[in-house]
C-alpha positions in Angstrom: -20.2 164.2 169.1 -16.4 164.3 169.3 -14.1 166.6 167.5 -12.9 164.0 165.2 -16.0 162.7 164.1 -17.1 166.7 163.4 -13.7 167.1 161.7 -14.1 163.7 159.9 -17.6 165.0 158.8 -16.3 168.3 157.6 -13.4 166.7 155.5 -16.1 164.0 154.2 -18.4 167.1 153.2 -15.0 168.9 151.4 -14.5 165.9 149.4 -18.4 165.5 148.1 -18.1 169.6 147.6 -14.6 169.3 145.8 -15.8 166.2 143.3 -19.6 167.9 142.3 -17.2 170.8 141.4 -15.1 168.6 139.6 -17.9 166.6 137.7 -19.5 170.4 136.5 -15.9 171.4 135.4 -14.6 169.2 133.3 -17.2 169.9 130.5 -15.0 173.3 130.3 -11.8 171.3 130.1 -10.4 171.5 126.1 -14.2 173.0 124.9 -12.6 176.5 123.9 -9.7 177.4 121.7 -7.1 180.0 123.4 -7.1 182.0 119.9 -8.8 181.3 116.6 -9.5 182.6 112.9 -12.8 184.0 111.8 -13.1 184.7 107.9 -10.0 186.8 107.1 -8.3 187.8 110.6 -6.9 185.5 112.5 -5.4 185.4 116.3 -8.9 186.2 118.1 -9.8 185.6 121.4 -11.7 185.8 124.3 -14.1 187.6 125.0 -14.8 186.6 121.0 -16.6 183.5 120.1 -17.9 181.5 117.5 -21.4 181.0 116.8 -20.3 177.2 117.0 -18.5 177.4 119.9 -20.0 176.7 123.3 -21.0 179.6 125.2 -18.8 179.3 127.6 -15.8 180.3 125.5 -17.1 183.8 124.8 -18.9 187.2 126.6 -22.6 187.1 125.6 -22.6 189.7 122.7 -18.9 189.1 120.9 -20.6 186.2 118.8 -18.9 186.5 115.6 -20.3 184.9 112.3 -17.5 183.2 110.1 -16.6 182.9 106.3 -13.9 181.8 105.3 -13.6 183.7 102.6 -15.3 187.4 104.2 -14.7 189.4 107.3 -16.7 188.3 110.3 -19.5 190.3 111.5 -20.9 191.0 114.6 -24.1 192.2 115.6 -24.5 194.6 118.2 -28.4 196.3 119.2 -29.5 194.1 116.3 -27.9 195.6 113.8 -25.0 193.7 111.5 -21.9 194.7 111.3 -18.7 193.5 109.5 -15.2 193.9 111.5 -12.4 195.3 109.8 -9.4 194.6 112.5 -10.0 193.6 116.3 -6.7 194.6 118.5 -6.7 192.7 121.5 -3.9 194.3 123.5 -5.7 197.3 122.8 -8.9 195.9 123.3 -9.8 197.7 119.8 -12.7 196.6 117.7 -13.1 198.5 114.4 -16.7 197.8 112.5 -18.5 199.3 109.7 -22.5 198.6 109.0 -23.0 196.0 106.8 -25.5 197.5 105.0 -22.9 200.4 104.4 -20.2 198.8 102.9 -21.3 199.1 99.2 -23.3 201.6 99.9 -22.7 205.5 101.4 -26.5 204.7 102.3 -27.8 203.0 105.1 -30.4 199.8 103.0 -31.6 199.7 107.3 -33.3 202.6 108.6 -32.0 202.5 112.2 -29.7 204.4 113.4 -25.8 203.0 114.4 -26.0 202.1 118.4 -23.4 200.8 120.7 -24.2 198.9 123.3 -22.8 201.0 126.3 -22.3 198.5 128.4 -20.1 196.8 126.4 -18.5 199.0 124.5 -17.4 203.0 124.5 -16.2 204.8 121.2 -12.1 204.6 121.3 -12.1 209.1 120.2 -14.2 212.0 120.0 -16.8 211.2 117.2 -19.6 213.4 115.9 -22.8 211.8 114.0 -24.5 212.6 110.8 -28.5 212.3 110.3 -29.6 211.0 106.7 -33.3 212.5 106.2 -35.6 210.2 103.9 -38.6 210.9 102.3 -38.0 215.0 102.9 -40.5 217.2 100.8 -39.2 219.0 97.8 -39.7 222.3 99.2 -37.3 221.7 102.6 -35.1 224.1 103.0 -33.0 222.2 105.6 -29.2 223.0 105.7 -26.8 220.3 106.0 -24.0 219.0 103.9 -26.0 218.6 100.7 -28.3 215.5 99.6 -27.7 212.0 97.8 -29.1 209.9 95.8 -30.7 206.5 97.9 -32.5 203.5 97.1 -34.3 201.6 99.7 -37.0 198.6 99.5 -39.0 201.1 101.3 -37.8 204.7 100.1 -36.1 205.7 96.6 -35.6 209.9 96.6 -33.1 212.7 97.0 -32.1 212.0 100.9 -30.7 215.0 102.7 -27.5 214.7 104.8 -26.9 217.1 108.3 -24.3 217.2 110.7 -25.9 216.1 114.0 -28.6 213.9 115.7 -31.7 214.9 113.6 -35.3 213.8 114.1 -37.2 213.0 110.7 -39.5 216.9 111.1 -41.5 216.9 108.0 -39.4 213.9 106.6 -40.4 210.6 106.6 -37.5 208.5 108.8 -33.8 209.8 109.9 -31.0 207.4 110.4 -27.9 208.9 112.9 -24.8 207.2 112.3 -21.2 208.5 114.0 -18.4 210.2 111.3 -15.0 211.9 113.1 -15.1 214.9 114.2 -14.2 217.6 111.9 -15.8 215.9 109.1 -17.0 218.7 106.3 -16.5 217.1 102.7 -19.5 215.9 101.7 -17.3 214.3 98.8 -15.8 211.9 101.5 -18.5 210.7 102.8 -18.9 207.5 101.5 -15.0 206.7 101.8 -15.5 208.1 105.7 -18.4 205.5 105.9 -16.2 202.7 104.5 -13.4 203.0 107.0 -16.0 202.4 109.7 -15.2 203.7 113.6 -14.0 202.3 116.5 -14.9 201.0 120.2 -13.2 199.6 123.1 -14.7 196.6 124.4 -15.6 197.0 128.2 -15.2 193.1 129.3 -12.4 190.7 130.4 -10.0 193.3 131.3 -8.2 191.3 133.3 -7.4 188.4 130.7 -4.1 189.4 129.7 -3.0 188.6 133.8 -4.9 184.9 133.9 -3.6 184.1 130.6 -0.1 185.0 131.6 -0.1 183.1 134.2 -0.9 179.8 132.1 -4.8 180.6 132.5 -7.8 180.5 130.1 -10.3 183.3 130.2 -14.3 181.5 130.4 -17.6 182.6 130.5 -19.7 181.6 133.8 -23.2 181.5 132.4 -24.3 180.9 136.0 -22.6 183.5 137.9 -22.4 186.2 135.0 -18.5 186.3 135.6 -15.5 186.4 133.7 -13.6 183.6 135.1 -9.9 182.5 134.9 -9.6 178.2 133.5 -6.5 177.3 135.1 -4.6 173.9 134.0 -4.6 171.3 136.9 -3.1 170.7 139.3 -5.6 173.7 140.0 -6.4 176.4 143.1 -8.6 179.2 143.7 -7.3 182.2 143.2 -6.6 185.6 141.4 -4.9 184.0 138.5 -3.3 180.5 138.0 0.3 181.4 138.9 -0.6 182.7 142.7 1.3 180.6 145.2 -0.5 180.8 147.8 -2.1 177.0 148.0 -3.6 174.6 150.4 -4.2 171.1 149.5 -7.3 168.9 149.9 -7.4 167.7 153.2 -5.7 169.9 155.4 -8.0 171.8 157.8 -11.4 173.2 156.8 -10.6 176.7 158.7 -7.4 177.0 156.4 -8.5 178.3 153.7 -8.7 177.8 150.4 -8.5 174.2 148.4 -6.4 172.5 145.8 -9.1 171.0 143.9 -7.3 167.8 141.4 -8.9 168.1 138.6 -7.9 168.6 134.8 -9.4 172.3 134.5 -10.8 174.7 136.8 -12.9 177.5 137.1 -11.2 180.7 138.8 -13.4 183.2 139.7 -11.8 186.9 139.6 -14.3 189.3 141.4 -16.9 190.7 139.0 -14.7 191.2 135.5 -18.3 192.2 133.3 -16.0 195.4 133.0 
């Protein structure tokens, strides 16, 4: 076989390659909004998404649930929380337990857990164990006891700094407080206002969307990926100038690919 027809097979190959890629991409093209409101904040983004929304516009587990008229919630380790201000710059997210918020209680006997991969608290906290169902004779010492009604538990429940297990109690439920927290008084207030974490994923947004990019979700590869608006390339971010268009030789690198929206992969952005 001569070199032309192996170079004329090559460059016939690129071209299938270049329009199956093409054909898979354009369902991404215009799908996913590049900020959006949920209930009362407004300017989100990626890696946020809406339940509607296709997957592809968000990181799996920054699903938020929308009303209008509410803050949005999230849940995280199947537990519901409602968001009181996400910074994006910052990468911020501030929650408070829904079950919480009208109630210095906890109505779910869990305790509060972040999903470490994911997220990391923002500052030092310390965390508080509620004790349920404790006999009347414990003489445990802790910050004092409330009054808490459950659907499975209504008595006196004990309060103590720390990660407590349930001892001679019925159930214990750890949630984290800032450190330095001592008046018992506050506690519901403290509990109100929530804490914060730092979201671990799509670091590297802020660069792809500067340069005219979209950040995606590959549900194939796992990946953060970079949506660049055509003419596209492969590369770091959409505004790198380092091209080669379709057709030039195989061994040259990378392709311009002509289509509306492309994928950009960016190395592994899952933090």
């Amino acid at each position: 076989m001569s070199m032309n027809s192996r170079y004329l097979i090559v460059k016939l190959l690129i071209f299938i390659t270049i329009e199956e890629c093409s054909s898979a991409l354009d369902g991404f093209n215009g799908t996913c909004d590049d900020s959006f409101s949920c209930g009362t904040i407004s300017g989100i983004g990626y890696p946020f998404r809406r339940h509607q929304d296709p997957t592809h516009c968000g990181y799996p587990g920054f699903e938020l649930n929308c009303d209008e008229r509410n803050l949005p919630t999230i849940d995280i380790m199947n537990l519901k929380y409602q968001i009181l201000g996400i910074d994006l710059t910052a990468q911020i997210l501030r929650v408070v337990r829904e079950d919480m918020v009208n109630s210095i209680c906890p109505q779910e006997l869990v305790n509060t857990t972040i999903n470490h991969e994911l997220f990391d608290y923002t500052s030092s906290y310390m965390n508080i164990s509620f004790l349920f169902g404790c006999p009347f004779s414990s003489n445990i010492v802790g910050f004092g006891s409330i009054l808490c009604s459950t659907d499975e538990i209504s008595s006196p429940v004990l309060v103590l700094p720390g990660i407590q297990g349930p001892g001679d109690c019925k159930t214990s439920v750890v949630t984290p407080v800032p450190v330095g927290f001592l008046d018992p008084t506050r506690l519901g207030q403290v509990l109100r206002e929530g804490f914060e974490v730092r979201w671990k994923v799509g670091r590297t947004c802020s660069g792809c969307m500067r340069s005219g990019g979209r950040c995606l979700y590959n549900n194939d590869t796992g990946l953060t990926m970079c949506g660049c608006p055509g003419p596209t390339f492969l590369a770091d971010n959409c505004s790198t100038t380092n091209k080669t268009e379709v057709g030039s030789s195989p061994s040259s690198g990378m392709q311009l690919f002509s289509t509306s929206f492309l994928l950009v992969g960016v190395g592994s952005w899952r933090g």
